[in-house]
PQR file of N, CA, C, O and H, with PARSE charges and radii, in Angstrom:
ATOM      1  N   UNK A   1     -70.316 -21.596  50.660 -0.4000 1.5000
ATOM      2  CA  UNK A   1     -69.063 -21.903  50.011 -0.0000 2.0000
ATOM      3  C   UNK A   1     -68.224 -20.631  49.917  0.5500 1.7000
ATOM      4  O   UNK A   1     -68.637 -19.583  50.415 -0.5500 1.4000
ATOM      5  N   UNK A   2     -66.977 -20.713  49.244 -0.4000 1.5000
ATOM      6  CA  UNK A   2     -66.355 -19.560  50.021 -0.0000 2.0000
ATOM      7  C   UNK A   2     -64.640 -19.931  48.523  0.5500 1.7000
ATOM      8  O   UNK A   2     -63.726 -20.753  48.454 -0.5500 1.4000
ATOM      9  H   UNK A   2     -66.642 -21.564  48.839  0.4000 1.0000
ATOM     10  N   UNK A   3     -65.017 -18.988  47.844 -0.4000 1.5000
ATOM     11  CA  UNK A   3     -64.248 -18.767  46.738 -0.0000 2.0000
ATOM     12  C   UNK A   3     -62.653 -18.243  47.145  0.5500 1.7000
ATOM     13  O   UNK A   3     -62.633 -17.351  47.993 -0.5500 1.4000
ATOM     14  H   UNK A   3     -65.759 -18.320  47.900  0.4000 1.0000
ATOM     15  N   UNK A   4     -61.055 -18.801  46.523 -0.4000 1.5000
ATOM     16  CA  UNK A   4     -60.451 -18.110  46.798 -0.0000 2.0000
ATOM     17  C   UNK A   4     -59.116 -18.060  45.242  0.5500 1.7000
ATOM     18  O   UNK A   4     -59.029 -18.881  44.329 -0.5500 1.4000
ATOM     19  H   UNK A   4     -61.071 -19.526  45.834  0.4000 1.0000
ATOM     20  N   UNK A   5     -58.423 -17.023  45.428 -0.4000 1.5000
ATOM     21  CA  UNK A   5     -57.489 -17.025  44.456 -0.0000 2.0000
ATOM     22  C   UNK A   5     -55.986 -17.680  44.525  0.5500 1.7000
ATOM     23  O   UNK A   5     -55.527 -17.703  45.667 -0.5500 1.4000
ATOM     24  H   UNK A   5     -58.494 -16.356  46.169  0.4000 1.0000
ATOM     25  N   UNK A   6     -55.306 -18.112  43.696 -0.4000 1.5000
ATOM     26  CA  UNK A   6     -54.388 -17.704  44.462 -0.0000 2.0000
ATOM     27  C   UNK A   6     -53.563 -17.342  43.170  0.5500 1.7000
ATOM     28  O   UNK A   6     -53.372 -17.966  42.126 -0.5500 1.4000
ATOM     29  H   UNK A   6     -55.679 -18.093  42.769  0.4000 1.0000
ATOM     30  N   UNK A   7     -52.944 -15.522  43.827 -0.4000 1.5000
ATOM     31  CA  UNK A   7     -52.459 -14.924  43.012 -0.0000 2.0000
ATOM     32  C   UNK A   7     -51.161 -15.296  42.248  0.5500 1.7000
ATOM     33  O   UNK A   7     -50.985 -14.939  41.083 -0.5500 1.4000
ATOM     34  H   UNK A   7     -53.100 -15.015  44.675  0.4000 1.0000
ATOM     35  N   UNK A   8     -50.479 -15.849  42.777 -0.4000 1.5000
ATOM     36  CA  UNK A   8     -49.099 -16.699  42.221 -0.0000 2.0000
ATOM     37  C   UNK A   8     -49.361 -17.447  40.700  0.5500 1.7000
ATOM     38  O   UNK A   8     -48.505 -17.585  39.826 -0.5500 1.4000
ATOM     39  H   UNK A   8     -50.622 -16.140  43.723  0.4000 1.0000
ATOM     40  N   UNK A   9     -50.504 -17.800  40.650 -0.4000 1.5000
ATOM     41  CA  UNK A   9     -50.927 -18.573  39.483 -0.0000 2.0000
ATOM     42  C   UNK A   9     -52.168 -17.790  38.178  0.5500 1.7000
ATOM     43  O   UNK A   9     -52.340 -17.876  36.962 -0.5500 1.4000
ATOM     44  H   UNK A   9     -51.200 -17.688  41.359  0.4000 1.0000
ATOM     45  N   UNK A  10     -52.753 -17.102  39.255 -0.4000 1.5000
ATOM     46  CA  UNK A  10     -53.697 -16.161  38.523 -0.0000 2.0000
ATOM     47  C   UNK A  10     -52.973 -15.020  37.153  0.5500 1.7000
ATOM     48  O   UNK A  10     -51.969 -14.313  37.239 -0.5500 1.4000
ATOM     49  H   UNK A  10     -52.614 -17.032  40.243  0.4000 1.0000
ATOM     50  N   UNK A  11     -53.803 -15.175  36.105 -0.4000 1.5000
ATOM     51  CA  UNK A  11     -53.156 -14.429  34.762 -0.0000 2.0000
ATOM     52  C   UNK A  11     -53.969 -13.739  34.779  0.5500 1.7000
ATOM     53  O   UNK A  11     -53.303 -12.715  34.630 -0.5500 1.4000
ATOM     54  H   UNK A  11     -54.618 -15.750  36.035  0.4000 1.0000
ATOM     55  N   UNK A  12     -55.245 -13.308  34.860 -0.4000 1.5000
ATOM     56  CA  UNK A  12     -56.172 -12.155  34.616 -0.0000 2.0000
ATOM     57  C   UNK A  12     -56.552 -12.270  32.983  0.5500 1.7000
ATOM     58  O   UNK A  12     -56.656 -11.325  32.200 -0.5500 1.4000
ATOM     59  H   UNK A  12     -55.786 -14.140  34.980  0.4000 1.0000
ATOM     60  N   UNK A  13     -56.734 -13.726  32.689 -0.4000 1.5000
ATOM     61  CA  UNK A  13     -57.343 -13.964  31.390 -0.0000 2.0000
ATOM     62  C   UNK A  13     -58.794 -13.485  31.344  0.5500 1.7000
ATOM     63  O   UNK A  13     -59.141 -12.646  30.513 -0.5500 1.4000
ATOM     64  H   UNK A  13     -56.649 -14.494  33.324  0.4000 1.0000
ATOM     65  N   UNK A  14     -59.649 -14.014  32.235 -0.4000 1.5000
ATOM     66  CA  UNK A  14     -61.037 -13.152  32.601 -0.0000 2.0000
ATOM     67  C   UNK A  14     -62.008 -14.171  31.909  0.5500 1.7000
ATOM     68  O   UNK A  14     -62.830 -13.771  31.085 -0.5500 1.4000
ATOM     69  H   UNK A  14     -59.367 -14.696  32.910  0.4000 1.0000
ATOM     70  N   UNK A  15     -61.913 -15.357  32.217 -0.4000 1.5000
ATOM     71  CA  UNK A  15     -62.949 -16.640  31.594 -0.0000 2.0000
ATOM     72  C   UNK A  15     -63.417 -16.397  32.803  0.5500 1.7000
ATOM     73  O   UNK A  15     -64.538 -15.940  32.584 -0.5500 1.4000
ATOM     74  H   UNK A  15     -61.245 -15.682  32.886  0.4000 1.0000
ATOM     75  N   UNK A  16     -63.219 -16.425  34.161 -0.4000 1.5000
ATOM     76  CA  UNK A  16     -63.992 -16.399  35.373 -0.0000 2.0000
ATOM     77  C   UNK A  16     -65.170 -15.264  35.038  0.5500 1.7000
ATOM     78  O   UNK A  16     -66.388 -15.381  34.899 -0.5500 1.4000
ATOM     79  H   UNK A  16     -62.307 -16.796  34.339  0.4000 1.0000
ATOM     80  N   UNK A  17     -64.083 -13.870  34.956 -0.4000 1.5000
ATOM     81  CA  UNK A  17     -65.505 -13.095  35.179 -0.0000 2.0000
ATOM     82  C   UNK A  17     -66.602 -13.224  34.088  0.5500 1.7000
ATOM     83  O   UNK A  17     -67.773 -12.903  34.292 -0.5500 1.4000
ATOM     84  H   UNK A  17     -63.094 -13.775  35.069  0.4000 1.0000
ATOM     85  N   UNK A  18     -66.102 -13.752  32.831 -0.4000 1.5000
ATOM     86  CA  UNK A  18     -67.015 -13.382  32.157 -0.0000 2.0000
ATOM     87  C   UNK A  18     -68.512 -14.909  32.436  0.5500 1.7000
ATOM     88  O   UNK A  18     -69.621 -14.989  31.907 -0.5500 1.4000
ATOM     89  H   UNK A  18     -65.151 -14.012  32.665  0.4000 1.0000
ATOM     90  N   UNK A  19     -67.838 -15.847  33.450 -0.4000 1.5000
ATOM     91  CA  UNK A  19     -68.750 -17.170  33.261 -0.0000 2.0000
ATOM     92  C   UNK A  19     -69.537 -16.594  35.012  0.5500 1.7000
ATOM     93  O   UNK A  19     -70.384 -17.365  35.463 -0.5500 1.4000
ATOM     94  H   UNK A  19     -66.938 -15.783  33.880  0.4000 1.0000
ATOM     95  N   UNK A  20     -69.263 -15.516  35.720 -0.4000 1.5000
ATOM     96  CA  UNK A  20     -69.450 -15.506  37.149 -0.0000 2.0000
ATOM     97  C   UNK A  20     -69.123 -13.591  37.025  0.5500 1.7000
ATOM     98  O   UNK A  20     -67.976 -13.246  37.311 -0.5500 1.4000
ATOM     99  H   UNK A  20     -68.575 -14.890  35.354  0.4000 1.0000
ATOM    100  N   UNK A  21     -69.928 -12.699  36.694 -0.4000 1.5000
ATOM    101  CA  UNK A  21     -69.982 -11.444  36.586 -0.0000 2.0000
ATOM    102  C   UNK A  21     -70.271 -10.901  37.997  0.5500 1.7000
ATOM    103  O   UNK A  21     -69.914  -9.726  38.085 -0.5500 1.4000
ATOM    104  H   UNK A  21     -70.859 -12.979  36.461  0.4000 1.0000
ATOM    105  N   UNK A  22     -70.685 -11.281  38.870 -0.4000 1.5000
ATOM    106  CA  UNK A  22     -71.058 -11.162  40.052 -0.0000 2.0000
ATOM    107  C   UNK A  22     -70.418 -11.075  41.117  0.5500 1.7000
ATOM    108  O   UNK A  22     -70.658 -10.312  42.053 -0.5500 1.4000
ATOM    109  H   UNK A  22     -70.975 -12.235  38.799  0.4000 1.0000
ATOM    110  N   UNK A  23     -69.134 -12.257  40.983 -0.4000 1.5000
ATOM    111  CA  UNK A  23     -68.301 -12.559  41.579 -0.0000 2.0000
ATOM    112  C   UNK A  23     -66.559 -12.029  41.429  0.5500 1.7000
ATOM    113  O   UNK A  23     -65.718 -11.474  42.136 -0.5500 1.4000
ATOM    114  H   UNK A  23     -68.940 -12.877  40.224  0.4000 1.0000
ATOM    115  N   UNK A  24     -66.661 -12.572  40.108 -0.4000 1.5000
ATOM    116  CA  UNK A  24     -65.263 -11.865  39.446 -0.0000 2.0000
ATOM    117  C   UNK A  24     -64.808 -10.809  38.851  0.5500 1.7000
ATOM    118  O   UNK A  24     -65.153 -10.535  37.701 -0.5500 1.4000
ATOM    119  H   UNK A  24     -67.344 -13.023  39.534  0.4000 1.0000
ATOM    120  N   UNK A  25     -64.203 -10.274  39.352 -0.4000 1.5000
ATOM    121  CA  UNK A  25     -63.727  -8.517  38.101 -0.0000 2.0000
ATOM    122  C   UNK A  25     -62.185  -8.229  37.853  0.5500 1.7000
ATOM    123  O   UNK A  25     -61.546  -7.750  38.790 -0.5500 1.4000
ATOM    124  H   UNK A  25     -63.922 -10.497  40.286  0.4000 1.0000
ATOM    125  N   UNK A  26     -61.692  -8.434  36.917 -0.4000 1.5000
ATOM    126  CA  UNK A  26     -60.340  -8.421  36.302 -0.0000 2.0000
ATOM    127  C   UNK A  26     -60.566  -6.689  36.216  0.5500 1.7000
ATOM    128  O   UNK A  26     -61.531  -6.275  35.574 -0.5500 1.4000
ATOM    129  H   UNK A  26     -62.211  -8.824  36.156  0.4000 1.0000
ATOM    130  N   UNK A  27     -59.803  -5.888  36.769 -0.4000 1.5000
ATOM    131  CA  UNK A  27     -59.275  -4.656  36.993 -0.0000 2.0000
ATOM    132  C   UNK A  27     -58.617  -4.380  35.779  0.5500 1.7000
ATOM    133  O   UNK A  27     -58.064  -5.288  35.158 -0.5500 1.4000
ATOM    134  H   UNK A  27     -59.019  -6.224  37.291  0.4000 1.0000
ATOM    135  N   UNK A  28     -58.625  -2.838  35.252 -0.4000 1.5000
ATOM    136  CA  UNK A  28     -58.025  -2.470  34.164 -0.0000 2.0000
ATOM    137  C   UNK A  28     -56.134  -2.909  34.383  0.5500 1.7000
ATOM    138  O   UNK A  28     -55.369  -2.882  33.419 -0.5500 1.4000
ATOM    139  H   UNK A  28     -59.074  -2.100  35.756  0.4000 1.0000
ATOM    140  N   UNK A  29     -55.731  -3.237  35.635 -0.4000 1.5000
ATOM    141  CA  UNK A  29     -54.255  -3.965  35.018 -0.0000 2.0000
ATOM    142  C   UNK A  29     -54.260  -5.188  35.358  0.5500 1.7000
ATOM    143  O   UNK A  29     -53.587  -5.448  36.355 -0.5500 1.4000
ATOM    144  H   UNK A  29     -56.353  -3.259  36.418  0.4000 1.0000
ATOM    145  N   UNK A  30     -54.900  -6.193  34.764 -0.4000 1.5000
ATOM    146  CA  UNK A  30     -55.083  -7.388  34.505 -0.0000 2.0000
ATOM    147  C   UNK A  30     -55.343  -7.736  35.842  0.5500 1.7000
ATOM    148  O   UNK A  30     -55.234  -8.962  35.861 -0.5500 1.4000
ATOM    149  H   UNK A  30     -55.446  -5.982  33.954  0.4000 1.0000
ATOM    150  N   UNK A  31     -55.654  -7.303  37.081 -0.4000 1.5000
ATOM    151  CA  UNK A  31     -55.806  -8.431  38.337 -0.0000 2.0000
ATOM    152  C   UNK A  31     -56.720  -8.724  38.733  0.5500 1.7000
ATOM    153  O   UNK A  31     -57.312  -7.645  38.768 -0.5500 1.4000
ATOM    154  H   UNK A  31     -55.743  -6.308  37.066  0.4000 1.0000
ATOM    155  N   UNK A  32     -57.501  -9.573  39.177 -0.4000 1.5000
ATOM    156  CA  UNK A  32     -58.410 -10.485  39.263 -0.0000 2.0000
ATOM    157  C   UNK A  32     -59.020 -10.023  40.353  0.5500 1.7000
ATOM    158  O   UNK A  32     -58.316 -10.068  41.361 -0.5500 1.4000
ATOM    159  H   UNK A  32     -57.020 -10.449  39.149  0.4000 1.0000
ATOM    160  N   UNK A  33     -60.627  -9.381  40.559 -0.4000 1.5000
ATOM    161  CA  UNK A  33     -60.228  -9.102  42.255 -0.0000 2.0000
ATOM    162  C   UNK A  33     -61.789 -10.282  42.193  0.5500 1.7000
ATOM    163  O   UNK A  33     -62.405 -10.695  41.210 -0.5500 1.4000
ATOM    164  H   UNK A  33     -61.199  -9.344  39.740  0.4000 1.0000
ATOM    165  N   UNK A  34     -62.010 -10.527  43.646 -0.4000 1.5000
ATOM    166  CA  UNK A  34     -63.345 -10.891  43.969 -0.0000 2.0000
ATOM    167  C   UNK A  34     -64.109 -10.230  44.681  0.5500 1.7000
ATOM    168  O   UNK A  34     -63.863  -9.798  45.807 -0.5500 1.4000
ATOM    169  H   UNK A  34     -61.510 -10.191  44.445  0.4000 1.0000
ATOM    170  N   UNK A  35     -65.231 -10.094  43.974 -0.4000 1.5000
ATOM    171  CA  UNK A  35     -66.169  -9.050  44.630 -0.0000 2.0000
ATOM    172  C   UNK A  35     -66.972  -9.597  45.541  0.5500 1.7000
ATOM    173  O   UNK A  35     -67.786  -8.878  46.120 -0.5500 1.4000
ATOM    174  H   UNK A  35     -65.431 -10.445  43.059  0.4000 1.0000
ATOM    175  N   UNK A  36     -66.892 -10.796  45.790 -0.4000 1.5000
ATOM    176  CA  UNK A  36     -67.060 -11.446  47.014 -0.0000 2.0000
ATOM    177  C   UNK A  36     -66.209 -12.966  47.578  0.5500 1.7000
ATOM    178  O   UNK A  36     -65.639 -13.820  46.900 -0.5500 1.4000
ATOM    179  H   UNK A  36     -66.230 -11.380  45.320  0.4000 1.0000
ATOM    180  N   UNK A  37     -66.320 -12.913  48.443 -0.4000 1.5000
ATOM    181  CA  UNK A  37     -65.499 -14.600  49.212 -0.0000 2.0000
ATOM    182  C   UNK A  37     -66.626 -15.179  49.079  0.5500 1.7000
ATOM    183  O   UNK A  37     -66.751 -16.037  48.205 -0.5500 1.4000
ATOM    184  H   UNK A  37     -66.784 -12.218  48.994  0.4000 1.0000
ATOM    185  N   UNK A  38     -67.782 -14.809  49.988 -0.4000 1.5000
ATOM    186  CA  UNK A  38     -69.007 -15.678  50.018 -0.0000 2.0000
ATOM    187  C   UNK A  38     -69.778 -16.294  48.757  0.5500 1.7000
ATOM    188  O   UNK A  38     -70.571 -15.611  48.111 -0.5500 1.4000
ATOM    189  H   UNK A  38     -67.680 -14.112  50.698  0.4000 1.0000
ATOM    190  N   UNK A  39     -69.517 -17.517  48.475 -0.4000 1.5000
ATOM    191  CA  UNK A  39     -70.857 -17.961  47.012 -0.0000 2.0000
ATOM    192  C   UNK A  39     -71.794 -18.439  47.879  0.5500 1.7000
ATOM    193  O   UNK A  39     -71.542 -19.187  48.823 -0.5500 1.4000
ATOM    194  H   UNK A  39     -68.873 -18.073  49.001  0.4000 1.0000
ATOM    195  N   UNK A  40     -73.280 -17.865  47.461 -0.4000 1.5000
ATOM    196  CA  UNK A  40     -74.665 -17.714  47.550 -0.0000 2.0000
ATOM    197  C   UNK A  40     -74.833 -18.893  46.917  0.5500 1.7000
ATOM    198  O   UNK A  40     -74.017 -19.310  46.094 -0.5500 1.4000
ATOM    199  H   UNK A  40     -73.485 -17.258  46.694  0.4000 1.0000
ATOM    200  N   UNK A  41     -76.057 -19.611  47.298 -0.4000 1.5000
ATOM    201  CA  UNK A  41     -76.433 -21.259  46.371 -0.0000 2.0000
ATOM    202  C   UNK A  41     -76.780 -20.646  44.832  0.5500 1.7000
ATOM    203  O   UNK A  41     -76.465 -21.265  43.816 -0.5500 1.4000
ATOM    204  H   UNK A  41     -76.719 -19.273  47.967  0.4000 1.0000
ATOM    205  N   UNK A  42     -77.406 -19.471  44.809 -0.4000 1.5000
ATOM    206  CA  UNK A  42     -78.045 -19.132  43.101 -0.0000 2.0000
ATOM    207  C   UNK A  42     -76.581 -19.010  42.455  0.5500 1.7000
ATOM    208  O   UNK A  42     -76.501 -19.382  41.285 -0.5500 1.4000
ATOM    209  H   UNK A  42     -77.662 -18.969  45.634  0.4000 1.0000
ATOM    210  N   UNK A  43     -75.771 -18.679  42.883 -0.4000 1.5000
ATOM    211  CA  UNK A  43     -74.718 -18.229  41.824 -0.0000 2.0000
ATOM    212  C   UNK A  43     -73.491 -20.040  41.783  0.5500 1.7000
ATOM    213  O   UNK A  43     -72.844 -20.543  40.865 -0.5500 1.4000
ATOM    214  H   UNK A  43     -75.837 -18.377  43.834  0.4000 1.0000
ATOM    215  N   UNK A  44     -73.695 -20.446  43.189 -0.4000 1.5000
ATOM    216  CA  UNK A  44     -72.765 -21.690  42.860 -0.0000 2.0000
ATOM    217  C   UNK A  44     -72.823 -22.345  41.551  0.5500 1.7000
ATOM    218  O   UNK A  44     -71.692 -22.464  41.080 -0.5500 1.4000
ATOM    219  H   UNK A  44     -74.221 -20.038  43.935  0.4000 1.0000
ATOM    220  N   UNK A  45     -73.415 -22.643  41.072 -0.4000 1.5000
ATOM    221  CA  UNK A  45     -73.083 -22.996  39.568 -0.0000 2.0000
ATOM    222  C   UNK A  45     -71.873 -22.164  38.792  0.5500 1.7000
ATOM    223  O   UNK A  45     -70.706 -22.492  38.580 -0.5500 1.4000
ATOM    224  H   UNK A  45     -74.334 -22.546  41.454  0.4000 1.0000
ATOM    225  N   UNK A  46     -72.442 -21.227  38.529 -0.4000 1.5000
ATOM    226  CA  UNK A  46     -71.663 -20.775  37.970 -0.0000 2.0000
ATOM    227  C   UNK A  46     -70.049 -20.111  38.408  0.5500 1.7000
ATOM    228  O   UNK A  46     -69.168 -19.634  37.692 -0.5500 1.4000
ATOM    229  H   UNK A  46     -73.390 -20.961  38.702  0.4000 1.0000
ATOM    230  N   UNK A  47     -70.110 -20.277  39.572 -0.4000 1.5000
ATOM    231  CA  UNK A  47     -68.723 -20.128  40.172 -0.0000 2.0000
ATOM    232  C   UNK A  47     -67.774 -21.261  39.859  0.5500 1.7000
ATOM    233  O   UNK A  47     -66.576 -21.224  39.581 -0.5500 1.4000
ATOM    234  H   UNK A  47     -70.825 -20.664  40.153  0.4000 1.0000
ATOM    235  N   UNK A  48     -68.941 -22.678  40.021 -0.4000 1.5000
ATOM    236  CA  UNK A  48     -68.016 -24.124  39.464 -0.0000 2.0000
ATOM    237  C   UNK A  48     -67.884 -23.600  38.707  0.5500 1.7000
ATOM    238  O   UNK A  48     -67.005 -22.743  38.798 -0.5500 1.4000
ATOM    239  H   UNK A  48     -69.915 -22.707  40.247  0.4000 1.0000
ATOM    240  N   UNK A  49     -68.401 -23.681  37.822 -0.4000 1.5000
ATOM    241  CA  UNK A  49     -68.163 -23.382  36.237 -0.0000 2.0000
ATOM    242  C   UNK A  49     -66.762 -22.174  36.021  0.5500 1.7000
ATOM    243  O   UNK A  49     -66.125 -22.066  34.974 -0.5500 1.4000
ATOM    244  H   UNK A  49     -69.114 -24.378  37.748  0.4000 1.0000
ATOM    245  N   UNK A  50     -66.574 -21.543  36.998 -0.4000 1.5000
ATOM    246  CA  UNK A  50     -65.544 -20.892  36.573 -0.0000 2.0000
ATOM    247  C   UNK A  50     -64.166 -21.105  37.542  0.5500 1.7000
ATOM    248  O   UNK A  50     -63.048 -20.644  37.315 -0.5500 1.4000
ATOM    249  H   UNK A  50     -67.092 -21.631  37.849  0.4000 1.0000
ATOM    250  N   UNK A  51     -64.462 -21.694  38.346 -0.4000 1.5000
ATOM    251  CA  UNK A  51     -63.799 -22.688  38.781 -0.0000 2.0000
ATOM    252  C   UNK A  51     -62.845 -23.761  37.914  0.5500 1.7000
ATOM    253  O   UNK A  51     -61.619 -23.686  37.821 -0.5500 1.4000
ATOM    254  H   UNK A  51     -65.370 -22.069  38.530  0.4000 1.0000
ATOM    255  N   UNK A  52     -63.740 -24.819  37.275 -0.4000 1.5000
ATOM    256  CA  UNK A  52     -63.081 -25.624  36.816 -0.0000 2.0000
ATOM    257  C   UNK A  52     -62.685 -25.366  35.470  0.5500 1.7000
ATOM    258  O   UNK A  52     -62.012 -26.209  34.878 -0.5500 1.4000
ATOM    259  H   UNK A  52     -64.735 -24.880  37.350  0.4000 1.0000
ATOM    260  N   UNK A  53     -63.045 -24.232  34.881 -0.4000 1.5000
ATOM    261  CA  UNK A  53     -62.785 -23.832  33.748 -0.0000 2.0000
ATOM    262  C   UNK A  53     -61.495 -23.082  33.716  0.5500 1.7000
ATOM    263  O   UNK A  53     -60.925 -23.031  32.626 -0.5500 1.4000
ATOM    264  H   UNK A  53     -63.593 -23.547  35.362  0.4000 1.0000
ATOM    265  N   UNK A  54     -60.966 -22.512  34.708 -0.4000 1.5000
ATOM    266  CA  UNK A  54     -59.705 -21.428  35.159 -0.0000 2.0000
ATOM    267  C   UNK A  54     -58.519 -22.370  34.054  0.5500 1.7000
ATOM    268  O   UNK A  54     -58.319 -23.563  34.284 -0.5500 1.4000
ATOM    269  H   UNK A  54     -61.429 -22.554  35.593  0.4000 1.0000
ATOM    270  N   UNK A  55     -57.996 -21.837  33.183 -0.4000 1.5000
ATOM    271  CA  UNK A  55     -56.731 -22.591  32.785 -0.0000 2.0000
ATOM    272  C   UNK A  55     -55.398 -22.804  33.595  0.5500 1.7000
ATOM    273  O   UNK A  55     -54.626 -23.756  33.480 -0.5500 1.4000
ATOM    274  H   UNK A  55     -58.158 -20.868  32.996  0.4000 1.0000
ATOM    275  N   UNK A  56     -55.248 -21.353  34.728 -0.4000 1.5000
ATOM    276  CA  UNK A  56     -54.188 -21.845  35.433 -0.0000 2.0000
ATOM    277  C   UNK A  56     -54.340 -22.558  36.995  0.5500 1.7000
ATOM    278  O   UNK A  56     -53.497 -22.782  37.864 -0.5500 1.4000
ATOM    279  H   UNK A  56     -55.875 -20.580  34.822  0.4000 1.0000
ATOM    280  N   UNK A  57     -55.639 -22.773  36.937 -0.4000 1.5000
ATOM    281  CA  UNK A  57     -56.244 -23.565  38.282 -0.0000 2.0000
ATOM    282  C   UNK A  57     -55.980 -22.599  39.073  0.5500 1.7000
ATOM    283  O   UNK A  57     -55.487 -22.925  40.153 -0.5500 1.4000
ATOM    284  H   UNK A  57     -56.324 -22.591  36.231  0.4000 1.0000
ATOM    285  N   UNK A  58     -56.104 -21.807  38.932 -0.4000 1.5000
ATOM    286  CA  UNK A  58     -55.868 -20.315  40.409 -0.0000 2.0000
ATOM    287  C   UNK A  58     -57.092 -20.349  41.382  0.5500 1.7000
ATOM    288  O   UNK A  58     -57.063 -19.971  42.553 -0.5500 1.4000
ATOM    289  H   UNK A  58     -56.504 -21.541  38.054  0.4000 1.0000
ATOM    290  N   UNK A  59     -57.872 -20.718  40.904 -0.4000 1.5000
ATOM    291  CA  UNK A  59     -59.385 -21.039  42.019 -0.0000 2.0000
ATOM    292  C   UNK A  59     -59.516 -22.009  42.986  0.5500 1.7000
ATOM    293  O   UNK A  59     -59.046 -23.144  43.075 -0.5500 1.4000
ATOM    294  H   UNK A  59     -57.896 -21.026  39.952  0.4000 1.0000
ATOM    295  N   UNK A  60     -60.038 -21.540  43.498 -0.4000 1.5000
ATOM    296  CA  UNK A  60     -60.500 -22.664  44.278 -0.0000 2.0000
ATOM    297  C   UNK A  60     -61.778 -22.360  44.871  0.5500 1.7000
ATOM    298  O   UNK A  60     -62.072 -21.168  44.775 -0.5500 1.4000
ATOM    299  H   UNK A  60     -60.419 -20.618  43.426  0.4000 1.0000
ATOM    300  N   UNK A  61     -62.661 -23.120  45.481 -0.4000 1.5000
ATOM    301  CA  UNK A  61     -64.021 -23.195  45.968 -0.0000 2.0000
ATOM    302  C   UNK A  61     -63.883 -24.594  47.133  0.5500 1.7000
ATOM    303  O   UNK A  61     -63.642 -25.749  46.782 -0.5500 1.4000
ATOM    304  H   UNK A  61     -62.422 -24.087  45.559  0.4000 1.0000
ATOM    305  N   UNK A  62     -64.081 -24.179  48.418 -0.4000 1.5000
ATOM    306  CA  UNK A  62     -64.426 -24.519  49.543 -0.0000 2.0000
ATOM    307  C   UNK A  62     -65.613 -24.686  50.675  0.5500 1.7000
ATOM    308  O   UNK A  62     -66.379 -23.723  50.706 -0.5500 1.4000
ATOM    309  H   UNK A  62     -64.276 -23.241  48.703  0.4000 1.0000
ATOM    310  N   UNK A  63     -65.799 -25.384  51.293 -0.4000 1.5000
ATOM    311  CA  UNK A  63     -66.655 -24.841  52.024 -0.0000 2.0000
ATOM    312  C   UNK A  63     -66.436 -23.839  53.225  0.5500 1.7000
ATOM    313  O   UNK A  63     -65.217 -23.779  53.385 -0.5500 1.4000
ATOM    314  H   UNK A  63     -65.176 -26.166  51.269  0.4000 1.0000
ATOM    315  N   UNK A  64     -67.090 -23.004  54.164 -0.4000 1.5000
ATOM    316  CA  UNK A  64     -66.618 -22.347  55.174 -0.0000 2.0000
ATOM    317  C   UNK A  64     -66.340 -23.134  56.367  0.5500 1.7000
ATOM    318  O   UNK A  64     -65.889 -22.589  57.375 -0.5500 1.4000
ATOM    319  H   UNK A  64     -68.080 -23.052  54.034  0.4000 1.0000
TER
END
């Protein structure tokens, strides 16, 4: 699966990184980076999870 942003909508509230530490890192000026595209099956959970949790729907999760 294969995580993406999209910055137009992204606030750098940081519910992602804190539900997906692995994946997500909000930078000291609020921007969202991903520390990876690729989700691994152990972490997919919790990528949904921060996925559907995003308040401004800036996520998304795909397959490759």
């Amino acid at each position: 699966m294969k995580v993406t942003v999209d910055r137009s909508k992204c606030t750098g509230l940081g519910i992602c990184e804190a539900m997906a530490p692995e994946v997500f890192e909000v930078d000291e000026n609020g921007d969202l980076m991903l520390l990876t595209e690729t989700v691994d099956d152990d972490r997919l959970d919790e990528v949904r999870a921060a996925v559907e949790g995003c308040p401004t729907e800036a996520l998304r999760l795909a397959e490759q």
